[in-house]
C-alpha distance (Angstrom), angle and dihedral (degrees) to the residues before:
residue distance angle dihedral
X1 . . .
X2 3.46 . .
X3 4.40 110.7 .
X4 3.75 133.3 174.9
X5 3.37 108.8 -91.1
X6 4.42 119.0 -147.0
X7 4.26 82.3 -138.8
X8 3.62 111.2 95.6
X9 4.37 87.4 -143.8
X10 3.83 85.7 58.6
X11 4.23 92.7 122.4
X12 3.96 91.9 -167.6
X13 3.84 92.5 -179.1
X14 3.79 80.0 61.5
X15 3.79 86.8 56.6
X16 3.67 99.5 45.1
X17 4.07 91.5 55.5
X18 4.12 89.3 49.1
X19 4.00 80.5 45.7
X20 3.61 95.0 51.7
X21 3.98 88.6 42.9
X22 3.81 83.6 53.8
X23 3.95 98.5 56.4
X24 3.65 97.8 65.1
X25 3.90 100.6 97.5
X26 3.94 128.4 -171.1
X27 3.77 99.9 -107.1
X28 3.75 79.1 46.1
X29 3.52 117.3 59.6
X30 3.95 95.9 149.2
X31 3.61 121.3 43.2
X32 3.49 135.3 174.6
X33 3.66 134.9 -122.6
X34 3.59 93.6 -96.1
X35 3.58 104.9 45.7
X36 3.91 94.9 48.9
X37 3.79 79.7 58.5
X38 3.55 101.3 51.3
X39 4.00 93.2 40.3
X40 3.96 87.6 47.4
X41 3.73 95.5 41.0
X42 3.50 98.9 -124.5
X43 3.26 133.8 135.0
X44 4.46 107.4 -109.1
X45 4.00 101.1 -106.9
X46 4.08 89.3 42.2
X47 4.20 82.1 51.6
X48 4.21 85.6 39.0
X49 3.64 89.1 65.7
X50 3.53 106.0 35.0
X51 4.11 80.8 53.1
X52 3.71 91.1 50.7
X53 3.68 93.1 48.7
X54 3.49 97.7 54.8
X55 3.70 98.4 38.4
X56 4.43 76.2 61.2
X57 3.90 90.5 47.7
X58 3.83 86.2 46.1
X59 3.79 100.0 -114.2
X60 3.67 104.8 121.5
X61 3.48 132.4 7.0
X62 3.99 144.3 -153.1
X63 4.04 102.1 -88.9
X64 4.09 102.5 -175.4
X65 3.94 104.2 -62.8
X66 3.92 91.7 -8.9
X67 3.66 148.1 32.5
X68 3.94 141.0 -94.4
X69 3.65 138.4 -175.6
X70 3.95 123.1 -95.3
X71 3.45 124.1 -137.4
X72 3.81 92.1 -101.0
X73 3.73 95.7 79.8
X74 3.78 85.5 73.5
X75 4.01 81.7 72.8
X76 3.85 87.4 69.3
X77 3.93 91.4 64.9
X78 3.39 105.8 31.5
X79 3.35 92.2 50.5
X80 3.98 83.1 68.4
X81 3.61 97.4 37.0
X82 3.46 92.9 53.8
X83 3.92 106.4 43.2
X84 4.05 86.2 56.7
X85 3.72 82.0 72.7
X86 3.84 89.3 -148.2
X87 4.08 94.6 112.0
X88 3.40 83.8 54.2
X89 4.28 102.5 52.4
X90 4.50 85.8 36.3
X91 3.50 97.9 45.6
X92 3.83 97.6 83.5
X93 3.53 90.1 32.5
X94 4.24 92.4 58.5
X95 3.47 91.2 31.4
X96 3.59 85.5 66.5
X97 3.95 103.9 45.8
X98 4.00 84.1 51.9
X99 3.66 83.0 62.1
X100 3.46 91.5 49.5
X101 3.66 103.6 44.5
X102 4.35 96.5 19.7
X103 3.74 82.6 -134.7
X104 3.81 129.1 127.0
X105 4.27 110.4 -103.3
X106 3.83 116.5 -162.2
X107 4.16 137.5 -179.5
X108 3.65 123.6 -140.3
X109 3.54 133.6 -174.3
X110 3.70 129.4 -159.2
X111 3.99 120.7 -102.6
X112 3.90 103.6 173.4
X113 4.00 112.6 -69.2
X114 3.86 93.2 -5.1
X115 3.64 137.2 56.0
X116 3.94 123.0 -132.2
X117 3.71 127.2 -152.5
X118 3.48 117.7 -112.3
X119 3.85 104.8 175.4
X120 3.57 135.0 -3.1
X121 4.44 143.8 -176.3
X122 3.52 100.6 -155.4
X123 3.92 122.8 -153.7
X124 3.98 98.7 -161.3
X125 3.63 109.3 -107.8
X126 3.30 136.0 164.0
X127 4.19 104.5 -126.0
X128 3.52 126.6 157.6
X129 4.00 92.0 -117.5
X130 4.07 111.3 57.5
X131 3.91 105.6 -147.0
X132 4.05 122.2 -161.0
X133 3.55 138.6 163.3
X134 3.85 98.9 -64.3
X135 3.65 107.8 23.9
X136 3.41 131.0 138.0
X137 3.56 143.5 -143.8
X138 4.00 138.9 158.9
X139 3.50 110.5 -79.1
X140 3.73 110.8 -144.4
X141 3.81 89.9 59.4
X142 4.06 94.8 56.2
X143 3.81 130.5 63.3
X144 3.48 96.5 -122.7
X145 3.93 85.1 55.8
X146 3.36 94.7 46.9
X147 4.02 90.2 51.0
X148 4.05 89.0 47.9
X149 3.82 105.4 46.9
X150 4.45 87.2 36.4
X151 4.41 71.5 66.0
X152 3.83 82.5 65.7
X153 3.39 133.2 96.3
X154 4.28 101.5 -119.2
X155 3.74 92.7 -110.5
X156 3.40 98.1 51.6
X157 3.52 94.8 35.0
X158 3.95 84.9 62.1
X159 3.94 93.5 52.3
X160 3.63 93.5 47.9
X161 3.89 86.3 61.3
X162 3.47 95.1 37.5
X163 3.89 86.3 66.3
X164 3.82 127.1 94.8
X165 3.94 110.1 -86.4
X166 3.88 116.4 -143.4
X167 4.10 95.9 -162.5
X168 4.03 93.0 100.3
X169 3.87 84.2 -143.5
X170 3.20 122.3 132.2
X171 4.16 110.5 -151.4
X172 3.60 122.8 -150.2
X173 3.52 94.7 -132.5
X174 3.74 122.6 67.8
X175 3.64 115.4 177.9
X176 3.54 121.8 -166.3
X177 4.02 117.6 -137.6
X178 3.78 99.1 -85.0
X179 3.31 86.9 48.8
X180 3.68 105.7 49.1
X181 4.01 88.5 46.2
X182 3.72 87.8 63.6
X183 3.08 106.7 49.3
X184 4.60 93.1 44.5
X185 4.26 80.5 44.7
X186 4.30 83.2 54.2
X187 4.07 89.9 45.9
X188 3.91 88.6 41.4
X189 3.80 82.0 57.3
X190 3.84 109.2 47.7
X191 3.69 97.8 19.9
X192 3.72 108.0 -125.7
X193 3.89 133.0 58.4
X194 3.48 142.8 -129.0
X195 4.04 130.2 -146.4
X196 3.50 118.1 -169.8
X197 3.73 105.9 -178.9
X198 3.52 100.0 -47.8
X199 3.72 90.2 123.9
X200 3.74 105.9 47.4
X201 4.06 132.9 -26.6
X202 3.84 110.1 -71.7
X203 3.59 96.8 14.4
X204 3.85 111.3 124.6
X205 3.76 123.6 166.0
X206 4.07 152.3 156.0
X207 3.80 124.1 -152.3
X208 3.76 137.4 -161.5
X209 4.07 135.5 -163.7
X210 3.65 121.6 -97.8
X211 4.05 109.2 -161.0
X212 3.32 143.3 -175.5
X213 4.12 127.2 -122.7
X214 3.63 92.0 -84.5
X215 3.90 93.5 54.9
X216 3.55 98.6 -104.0
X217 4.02 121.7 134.3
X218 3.46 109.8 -117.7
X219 3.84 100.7 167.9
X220 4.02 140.9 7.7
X221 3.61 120.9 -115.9
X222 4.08 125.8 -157.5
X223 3.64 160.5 179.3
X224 4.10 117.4 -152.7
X225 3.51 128.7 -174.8
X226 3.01 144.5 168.5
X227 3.88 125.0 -94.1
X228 3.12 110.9 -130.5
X229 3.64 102.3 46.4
X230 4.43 88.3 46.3
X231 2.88 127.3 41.0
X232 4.04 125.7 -154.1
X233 3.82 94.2 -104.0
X234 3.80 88.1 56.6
X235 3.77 95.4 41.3
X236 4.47 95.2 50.6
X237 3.85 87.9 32.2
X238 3.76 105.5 49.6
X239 3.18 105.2 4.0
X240 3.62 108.0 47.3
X241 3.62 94.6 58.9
X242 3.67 95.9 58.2
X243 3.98 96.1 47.9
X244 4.09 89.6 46.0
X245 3.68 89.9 52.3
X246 3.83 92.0 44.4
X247 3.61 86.1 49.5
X248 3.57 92.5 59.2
X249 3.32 87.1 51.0
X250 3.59 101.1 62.3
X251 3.36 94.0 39.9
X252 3.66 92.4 61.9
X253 3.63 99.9 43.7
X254 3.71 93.7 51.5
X255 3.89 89.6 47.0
X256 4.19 78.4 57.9
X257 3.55 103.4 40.0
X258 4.12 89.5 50.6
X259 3.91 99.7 47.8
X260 3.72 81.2 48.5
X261 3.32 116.1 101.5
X262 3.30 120.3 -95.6
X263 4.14 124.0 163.8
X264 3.25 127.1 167.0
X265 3.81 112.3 -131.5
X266 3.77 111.5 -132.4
X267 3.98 118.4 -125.5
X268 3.25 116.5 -74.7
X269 3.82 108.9 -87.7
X270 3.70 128.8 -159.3
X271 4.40 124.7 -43.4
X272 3.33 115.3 -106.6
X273 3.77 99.7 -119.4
X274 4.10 92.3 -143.2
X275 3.52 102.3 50.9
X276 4.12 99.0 19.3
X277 3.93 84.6 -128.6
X278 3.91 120.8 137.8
X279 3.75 117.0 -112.6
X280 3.47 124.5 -140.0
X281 3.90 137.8 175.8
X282 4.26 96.7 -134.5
X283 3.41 139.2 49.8
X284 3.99 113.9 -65.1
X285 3.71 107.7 -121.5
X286 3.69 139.7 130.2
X287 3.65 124.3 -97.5
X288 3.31 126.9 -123.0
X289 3.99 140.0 -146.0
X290 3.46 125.9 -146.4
X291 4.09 85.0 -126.7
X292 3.89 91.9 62.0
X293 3.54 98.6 46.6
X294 3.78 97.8 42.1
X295 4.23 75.0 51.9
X296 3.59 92.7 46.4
X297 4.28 90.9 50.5
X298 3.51 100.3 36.2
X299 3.82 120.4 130.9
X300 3.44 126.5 -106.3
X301 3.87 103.4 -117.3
X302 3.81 103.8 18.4
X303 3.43 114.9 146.5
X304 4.02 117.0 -112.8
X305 4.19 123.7 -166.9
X306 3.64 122.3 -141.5
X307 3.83 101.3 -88.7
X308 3.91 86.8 -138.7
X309 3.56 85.1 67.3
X310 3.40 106.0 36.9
X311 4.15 106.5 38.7
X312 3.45 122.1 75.7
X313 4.22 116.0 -116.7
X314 3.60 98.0 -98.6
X315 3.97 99.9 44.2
X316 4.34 79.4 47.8
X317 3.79 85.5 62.0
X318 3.67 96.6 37.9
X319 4.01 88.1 61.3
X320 3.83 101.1 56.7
């Protein structure tokens, strides 16, 4: 919510549109005037105008006697996801253990208590938790939260969780302390994780490390299915392999693609009027996209799904 801030560049107005953003939940995709004020704490004509506003920028809009989000808010995070650069270098690489396994593959990232999903090929399946680019869960409860705060030292790793979540999901599975340090000291150990329902009914799923040249994890990577169609012998046994090899995978071509160089060229300044050349004040060079080098380094027979059947709608439209 939004809150006065003692640093004079606090822009709260700022805060109160992210705030209003925020209030929009799942089970609620249309809300009225009043309860986007009570869920943002403001009082109804701040939340009026902050409504109006972004109805103008194209962010929500008037749904019968309320409001709802348009599509366009997914610009907001896939903006982020997508200048990270690391949907770009996995994509072929999960698009390919899907194939292999014909289950869905997502990446997570860590955001205090809960992890957020940052890309995703989807197998559809019915599940009792629908995942998308952007959703959120509780981390401890999920393999790729396991694999994330095991990445932690134990201290801090304890005062991540002991933070608010902002999932709204209750998980099945509530560990005390003793308990949680166990089971991150067991993923610290073998290197990958295993949830087997812990989250919701029917969810079952093993997670791997993604890192960076350096060796640090930067991302989860996983295989869910569903439990009654797999069970865990299947999942460690045949599974596992596959998403720890993929994982190395990843890892490596991301350690590439980043030591690769990659300078942006600054616009094009003013022509030299002896030689008719342009001037500029950094090195001349070309720049270059994640997409064209994971094209450039791609190997000869990997295995590539349809993109129709493997992309969710809105990264479809973003690509043509």
């Amino acid at each position: 919510m939004a809150r006065r801030d003692a640093s004079p560049d606090f822009i709260e107005a700022l805060a109160r549109g992210l705030d209003v953003i925020r209030a929009f939940q799942p089970n609620q995709p249309v809300m009225s005037l009043t309860a986007v004020a009570g869920v943002a704490g403001l009082a109804r004509p701040t939340a009026r105008r902050v409504l109006l506003t972004l109805e103008q920028l194209g962010y929500v809009r008037a749904a019968g006697r309320g409001f709802e989000l348009t599509p366009r808010v997914l610009d907001l995070g896939m903006t982020y996801v997508l200048s990270r650069g690391l949907w770009q270098v996995a994509r072929p690489h999960m698009e390919c253990l899907v194939a292999r396994t014909h289950e869905s593959s997502s990446i997570a990232q860590l955001d205090g208590p809960d992890i957020v999903y940052v890309a995703r090929v989807a197998v559809p399946k019915i599940i009792a938790l629908a995942v998308t680019v952007g959703t959120r869960f509780p981390a401890m409860p999920t393999s790729l939260g396991k694999v994330l705060l095991a990445a932690l030292p134990p201290e801090e790793a304890e005062r991540v969780l002991a933070e608010p979540g902002r999932s709204g999901v209750t998980a099945r599975w509530q560990p005390g302390p003793a308990e949680r340090a166990a089971e991150l000291r067991e993923v610290r150990a073998r290197g990958w994780s295993l949830t087997d329902e812990q989250l919701a009914a029917g969810i079952r799923s093993v997670a791997a490390p993604l890192r960076d040249g350096d060796g640090r994890v930067i991302a989860a990577l996983n295989v869910t299915v569903h439990a009654a169609e797999t069970p865990v012998e299947t999942l460690t046994g045949e599974f596992l392999p596959l998403l720890l090899a993929t994982a190395g995978a990843i890892s490596a071509d991301w350690a590439r693609y980043r030591s690769a160089p990659n300078v942006t060229v600054p616009p094009p300044g003013r022509l030299d009027s002896e030689h008719g050349r342009q001037q500029t004040s950094g090195r001349r060079t070309s720049v270059r996209s994640a997409d064209s080098w994971v094209a450039e380094h791609r190997q000869p027979g990997s295995i590539t799904v349809r993109s129709e059947d493997s992309i969710s709608g809105h990264e479809r439209s973003q690509r043509r």
